[in-house]
C-alpha positions as CSV (number, residue, x, y, z in Angstrom):
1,X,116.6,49.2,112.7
2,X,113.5,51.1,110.8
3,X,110.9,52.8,113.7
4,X,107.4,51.5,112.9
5,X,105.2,53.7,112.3
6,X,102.1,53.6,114.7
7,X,98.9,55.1,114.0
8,X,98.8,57.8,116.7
9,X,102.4,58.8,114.7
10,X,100.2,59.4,111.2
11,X,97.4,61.2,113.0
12,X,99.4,63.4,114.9
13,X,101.1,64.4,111.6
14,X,97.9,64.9,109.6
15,X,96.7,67.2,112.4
16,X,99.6,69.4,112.7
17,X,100.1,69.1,108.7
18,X,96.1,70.7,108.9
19,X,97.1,73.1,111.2
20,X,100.4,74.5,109.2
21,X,97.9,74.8,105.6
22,X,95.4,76.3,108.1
23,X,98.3,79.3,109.5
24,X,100.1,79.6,106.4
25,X,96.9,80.0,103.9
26,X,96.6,83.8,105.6
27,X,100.2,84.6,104.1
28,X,99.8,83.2,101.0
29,X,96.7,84.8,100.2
30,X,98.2,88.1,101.1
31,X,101.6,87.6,99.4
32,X,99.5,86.2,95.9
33,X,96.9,89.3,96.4
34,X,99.5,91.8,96.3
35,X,101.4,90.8,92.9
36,X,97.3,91.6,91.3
37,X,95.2,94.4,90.3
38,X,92.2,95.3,92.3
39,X,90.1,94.3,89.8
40,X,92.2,90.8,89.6
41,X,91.6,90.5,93.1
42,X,88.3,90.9,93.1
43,X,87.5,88.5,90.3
44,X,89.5,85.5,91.8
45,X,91.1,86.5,95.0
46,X,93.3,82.9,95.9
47,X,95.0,81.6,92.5
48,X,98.1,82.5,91.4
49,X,98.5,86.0,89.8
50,X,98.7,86.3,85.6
51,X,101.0,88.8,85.5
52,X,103.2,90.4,88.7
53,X,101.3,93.5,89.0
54,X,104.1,96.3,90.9
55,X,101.8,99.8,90.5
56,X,100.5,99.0,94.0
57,X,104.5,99.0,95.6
58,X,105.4,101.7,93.4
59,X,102.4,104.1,94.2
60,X,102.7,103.3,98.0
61,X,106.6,104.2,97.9
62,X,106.2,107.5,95.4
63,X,102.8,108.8,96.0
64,X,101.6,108.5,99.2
65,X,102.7,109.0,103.2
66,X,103.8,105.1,103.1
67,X,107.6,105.8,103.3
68,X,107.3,108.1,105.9
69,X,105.1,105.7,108.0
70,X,107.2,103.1,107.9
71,X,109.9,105.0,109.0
72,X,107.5,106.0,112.3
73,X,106.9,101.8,112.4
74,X,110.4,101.3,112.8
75,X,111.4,104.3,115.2
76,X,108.4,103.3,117.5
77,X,109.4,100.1,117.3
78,X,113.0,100.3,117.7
79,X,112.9,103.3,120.2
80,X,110.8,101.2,122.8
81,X,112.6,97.7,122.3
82,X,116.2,99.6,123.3
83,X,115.0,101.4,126.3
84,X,112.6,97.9,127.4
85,X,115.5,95.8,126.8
86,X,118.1,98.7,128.8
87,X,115.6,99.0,131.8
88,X,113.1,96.2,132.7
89,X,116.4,93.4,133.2
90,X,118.2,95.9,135.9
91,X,114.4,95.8,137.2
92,X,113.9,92.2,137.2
93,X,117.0,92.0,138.0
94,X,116.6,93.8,141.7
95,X,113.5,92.3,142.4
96,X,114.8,88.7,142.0
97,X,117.8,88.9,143.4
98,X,116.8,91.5,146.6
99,X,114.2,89.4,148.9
100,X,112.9,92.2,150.5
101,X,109.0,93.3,151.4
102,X,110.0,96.4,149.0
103,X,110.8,94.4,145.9
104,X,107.8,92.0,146.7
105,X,105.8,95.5,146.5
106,X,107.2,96.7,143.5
107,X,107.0,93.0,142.1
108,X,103.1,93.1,142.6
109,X,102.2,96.4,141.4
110,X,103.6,95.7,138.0
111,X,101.6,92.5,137.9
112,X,98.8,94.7,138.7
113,X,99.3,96.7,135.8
114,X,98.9,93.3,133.8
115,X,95.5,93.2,134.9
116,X,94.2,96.4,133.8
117,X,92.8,96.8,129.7
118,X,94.6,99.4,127.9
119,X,91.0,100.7,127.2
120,X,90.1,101.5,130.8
121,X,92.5,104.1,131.0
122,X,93.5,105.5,128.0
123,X,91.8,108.2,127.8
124,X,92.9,109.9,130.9
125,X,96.5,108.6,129.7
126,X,96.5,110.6,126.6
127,X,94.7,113.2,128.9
128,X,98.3,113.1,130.5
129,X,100.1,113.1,127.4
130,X,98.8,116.6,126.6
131,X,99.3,118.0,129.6
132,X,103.3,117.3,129.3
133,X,103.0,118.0,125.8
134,X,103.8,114.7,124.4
135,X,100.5,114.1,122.9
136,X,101.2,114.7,118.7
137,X,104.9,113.2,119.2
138,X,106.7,109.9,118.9
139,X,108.2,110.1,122.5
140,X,104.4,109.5,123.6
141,X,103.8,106.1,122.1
142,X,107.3,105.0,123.2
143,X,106.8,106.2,126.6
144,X,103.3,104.4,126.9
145,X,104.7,101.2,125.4
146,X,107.8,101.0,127.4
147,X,105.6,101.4,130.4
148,X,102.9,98.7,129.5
149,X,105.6,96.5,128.9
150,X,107.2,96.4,132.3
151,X,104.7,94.3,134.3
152,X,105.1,91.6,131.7
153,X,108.7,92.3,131.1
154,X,109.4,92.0,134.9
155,X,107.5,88.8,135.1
156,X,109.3,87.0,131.9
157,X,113.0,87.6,133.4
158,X,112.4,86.9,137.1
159,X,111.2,83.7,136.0
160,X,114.0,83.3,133.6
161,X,116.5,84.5,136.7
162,X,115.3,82.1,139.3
163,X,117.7,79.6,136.8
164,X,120.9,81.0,137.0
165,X,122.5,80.1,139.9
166,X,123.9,83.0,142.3
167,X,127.2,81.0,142.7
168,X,128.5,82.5,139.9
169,X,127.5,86.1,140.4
170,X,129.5,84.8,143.9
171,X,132.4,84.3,142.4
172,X,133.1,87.5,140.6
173,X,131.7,89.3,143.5
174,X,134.8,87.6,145.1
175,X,137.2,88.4,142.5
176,X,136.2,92.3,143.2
177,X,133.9,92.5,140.0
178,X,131.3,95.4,141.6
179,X,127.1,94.7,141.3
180,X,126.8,96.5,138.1
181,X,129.2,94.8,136.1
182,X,128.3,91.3,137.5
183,X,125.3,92.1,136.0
184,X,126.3,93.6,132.4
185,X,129.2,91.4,132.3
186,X,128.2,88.0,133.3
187,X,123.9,88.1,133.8
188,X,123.0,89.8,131.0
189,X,125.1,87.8,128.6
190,X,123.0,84.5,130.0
191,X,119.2,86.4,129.2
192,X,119.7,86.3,125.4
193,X,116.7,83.5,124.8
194,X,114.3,85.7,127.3
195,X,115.4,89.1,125.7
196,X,114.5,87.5,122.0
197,X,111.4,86.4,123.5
198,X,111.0,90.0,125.0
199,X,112.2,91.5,121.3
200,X,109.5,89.2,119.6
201,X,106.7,89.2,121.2
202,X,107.0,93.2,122.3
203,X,108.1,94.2,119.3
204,X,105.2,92.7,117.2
205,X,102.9,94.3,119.2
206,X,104.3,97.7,118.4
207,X,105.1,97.2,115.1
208,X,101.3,96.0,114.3
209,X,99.9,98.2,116.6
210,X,96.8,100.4,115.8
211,X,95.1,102.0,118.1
212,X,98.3,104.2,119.9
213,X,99.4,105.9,116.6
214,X,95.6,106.4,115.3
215,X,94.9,108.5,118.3
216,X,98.3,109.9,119.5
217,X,100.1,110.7,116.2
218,X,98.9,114.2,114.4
219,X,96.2,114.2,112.4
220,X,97.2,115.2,108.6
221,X,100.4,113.6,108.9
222,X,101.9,110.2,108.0
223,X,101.4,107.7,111.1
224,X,102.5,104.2,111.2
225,X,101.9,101.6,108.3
226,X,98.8,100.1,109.8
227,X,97.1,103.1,110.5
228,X,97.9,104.5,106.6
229,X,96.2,101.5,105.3
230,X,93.2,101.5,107.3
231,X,92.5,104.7,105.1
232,X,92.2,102.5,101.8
233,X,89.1,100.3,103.4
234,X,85.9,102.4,102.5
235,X,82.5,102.1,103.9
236,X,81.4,101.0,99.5
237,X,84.4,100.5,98.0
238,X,88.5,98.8,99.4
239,X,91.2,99.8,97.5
240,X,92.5,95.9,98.7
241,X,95.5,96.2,96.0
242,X,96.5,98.7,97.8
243,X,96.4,97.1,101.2
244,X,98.0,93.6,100.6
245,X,101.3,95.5,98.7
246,X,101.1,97.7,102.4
247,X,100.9,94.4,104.4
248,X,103.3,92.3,102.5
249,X,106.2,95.2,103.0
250,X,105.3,95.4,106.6
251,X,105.3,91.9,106.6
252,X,109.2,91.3,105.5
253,X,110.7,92.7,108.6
254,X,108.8,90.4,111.0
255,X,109.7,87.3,109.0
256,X,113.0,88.2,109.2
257,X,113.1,89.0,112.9
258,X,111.1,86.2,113.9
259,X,113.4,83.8,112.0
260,X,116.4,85.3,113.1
261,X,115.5,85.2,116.6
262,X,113.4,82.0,116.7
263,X,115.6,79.5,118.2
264,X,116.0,81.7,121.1
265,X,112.6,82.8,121.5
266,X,111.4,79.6,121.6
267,X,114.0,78.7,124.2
268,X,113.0,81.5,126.0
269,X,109.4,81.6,126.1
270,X,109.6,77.2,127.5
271,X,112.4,77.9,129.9
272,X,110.6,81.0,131.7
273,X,106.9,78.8,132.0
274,X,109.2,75.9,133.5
275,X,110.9,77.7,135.7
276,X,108.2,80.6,136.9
């Protein structure tokens, strides 16, 4: 039997068919912009490009600090997504699972670091940073991101947790299996949708990030691929060639992430709201 189609059906489509042209348009205009010329761009900046224009990639790649900024992206990146994914689950972990006025504690003073801007105390943070002499290095920024991730991190899987049932960790605590490797073994394996979430949404965040690498990272050398951009917009004049060839390579490895990963993120993200 053929479903009617009902009014509130066509509208409903119309308005997320809107919304889709509306997200996507950013994209396209950056992925069109960065097959032209500057001078292209600047004449007619949406339609299609006459020719695929490649000296923006192949300057970026041969002539300036780009290579070597994207290989900071991806340490940074990678660096703090291993140690968050390694530490804040054994963290989460204890607090859900250990009802206790310590882990309550412990369970509210990293929501309170939630509450607090970045920009309140960053610049007694990097303060810090130079006093351990971290300030100029890559361990800094993963350090700092690692530890401004926890309060969410810690949140996102004890909300996850609270849906696992304890009778299984029960029954290999029965069978002699020991509290770490009921964890490892048979825990961990269950948190893959709310460690994708945790891999997205973190990792985005470093891998777009600005401000850290502008004012940690040394001075004179290559940084991360957002901050080596930012030096082709001038006060008169925006090498924007230049910038959508930079923003269309970083953009790749996100893409591919996120679409890898987006079944479970999604998953993730609606089973931790239900259940927290």
């Amino acid at each position: 039997m053929k479903k009617e189609i009902k009014p509130m059906d066509v509208i409903t489509f119309v308005i997320t068919l809107l919304i889709a042209v509306v997200f996507a348009f950013p994209i396209y205009f950056n992925i069109m912009s960065a097959f032209k010329s500057n001078a292209e761009i600047m004449k007619d900046a949406i339609s299609f490009p006459k020719e695929l224009y490649l000296e923006s990639f192949k300057y970026l790649l041969t002539e300036t600090k780009y290579p070597e900024a994207m290989l900071n992206s991806t340490i940074l990146t990678v660096s703090s997504i291993a140690v968050m994914v390694l530490v804040i689950p054994m963290a989460a972990y204890a607090i859900e699972r250990t009802n206790s006025k310590w882990t309550n504690a412990a369970f509210t003073y990293f929501l309170f670091g939630m509450m607090i801007p970045f920009q309140v105390y960053m610049i007694p943070l990097f303060k810090q940073l130079k006093l351990i002499g971290l300030f100029g290095t890559l361990t800094g920024p993963v350090l700092l991101y690692i530890s401004g991730s926890i309060g969410f991190g810690v949140l996102l899987y004890t909300s996850f947790l609270k849906g696992i049932p304890r009778e299984i960790e029960e029954s290999a605590e029965i069978d002699g299996c020991s509290r770490t490797g009921i964890f490892w073994k048979i825990v961990f394996p269950l948190l893959g949708p709310v460690t994708a979430s945790m891999v997205v949404l973190q990792g985005l965040g470093i891998w777009n990030d600005f401000l850290m690498p502008m004012m940690v990272l040394p001075a004179g050398q290559a940084k991360t691929m957002i901050v080596e951009l930012f030096y082709y917009v001038g006060e008169f004049s925006s090498r924007w060639d230049m910038i959508f060839a930079g923003t269309t390579m970083s953009l790749i490895p996100v893409l591919i992430a996120f679409l890898s990963l987006q079944k479970y993120f999604v998953k993730g993200v609606s089973s931790g709201a239900i259940k927290g």
